[in-house]
N, C-alpha and C positions, 0 to 999 in steps of 0.2 A: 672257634670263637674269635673275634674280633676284637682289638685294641683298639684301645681312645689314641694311640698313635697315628692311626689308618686314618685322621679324618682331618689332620695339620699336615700343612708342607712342611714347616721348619719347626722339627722338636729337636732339642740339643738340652744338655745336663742344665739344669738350672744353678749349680754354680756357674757357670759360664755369661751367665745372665744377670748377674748381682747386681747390675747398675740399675733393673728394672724390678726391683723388690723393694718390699717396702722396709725401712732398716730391722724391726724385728724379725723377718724371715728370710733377708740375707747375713744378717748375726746368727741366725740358727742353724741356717746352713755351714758357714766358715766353722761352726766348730760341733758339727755335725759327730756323731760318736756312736750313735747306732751300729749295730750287726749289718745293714743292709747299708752297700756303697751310697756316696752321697752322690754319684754318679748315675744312679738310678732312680734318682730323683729328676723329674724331666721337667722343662719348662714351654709353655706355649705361649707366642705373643695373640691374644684376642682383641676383639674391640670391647668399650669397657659399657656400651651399649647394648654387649653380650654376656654379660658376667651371669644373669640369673638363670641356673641351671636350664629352664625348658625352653628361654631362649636359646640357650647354644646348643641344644639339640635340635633346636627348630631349623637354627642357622647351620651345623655342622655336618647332621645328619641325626634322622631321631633313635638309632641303636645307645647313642651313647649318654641318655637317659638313665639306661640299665649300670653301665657302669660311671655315673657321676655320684660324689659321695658330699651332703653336703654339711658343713658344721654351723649347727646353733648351738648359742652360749644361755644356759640356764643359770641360773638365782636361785639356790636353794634357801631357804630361812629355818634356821631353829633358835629356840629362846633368844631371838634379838640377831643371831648371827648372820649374817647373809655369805655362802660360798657361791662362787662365778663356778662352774663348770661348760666345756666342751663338750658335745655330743658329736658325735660321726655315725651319718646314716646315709643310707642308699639315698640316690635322689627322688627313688620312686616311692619314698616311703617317709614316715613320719617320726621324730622321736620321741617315745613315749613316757613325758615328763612326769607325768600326776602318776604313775605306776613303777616303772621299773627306776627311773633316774629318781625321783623322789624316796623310793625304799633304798636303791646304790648308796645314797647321800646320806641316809636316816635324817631327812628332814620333815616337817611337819611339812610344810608349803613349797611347792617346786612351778617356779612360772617364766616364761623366757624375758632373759634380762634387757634393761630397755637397751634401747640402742647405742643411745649415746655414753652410757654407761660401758657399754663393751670396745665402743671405738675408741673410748679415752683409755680406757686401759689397755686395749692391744697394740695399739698405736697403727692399727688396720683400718679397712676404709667397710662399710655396707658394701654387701655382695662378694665382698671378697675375702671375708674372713676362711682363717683356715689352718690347723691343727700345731702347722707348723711353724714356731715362734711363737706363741703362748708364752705368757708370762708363768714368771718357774713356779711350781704348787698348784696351779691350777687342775682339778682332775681333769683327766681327758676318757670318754666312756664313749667306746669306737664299740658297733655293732657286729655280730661274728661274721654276718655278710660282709660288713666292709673289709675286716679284718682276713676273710679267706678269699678275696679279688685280688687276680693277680696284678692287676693295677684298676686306679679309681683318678678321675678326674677331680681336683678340689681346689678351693679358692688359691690368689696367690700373696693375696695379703692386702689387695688391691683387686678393683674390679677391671686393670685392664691384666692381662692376660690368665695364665691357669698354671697351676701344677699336677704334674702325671706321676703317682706316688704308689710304689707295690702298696698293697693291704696293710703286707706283714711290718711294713716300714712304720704305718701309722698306729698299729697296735704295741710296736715295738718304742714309742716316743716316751719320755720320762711323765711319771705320772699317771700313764696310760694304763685303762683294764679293760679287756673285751667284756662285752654282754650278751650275750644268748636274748633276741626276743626287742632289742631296745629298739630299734626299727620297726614298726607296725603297720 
């Protein structure tokens, strides 16, 4: 099986990269506390012309489709409330809001949150959102696919480059709960 490493010349640990993160996800990394080294967190510089998933398969090779994982941020509503939640899903697949993220949530209404709503609060850019640096409380509902790759290609906080992050890393984030099925 094939790595999303096989398809960059220069992958190197993404702390080693901190000056090209966006400051929530190199804050997240400095003080990194997961089970899984923050060493194995890998970084790739892309063009930011490349950031949407089936472009950088287009442009890198189309295998790593299969292993790109990507995060939309959903808006659940109940009696007035609105929670922001993360989802992580395969690239080749969808998450499924009005069903499995809407019952996870016990919301009445689950609809992906606008946009500029999510970049103000991540302080990340469109296209490159992604798991890592989330503001603290936010759930994070990672799919058991993503969650059993042994690495997944995902935003890096920004649309130019990527982060190469085991599964078990992103299921392992504070917050975080796999789902069986969230992916469709």
């Amino acid at each position: 099986m094939r790595t999303p490493m096989e398809a960059f010349d220069d992958v190197r640990p993404a702390v080693e990269r901190l000056d090209l993160l966006v400051r929530p996800v190199a804050d997240a990394l400095r003080g990194w506390t997961g089970p899984v080294p923050v060493e194995e967190l890998l970084y790739v510089d892309t063009e930011p012309e490349r950031a949407d998933t089936a472009v950088l398969a287009e442009s890198y090779g189309p295998w790593l489709l299969d292993l790109s994982a990507n995060c939309v941020v959903v808006a659940a509503k109940r009696g007035g409330e609105v929670t922001l939640a993360a989802c992580m899903v395969l690239g080749h697949t969808r998450a499924d809001v009005n069903g499995v993220v809407r019952r996870h949530l016990g919301a009445r209404k689950a609809s992906f949150a606008p946009m500029d709503t999510v970049l103000e609060a991540t302080g990340m850019e469109y296209g490159g959102i992604t798991p890592v640096g989330l503001p603290a409380g936010w759930p994070v509902l990672v799919d058991q696919a993503v969650a059993d790759s042994p690495y997944v290609i995902v935003g890096s906080g920004s649309r130019r480059g990527k982060l190469i992050v085991p599964g078990k890393a992103l299921a392992e984030l504070p917050d975080a709960t796999v789902l069986a099925g969230l992916g469709g």
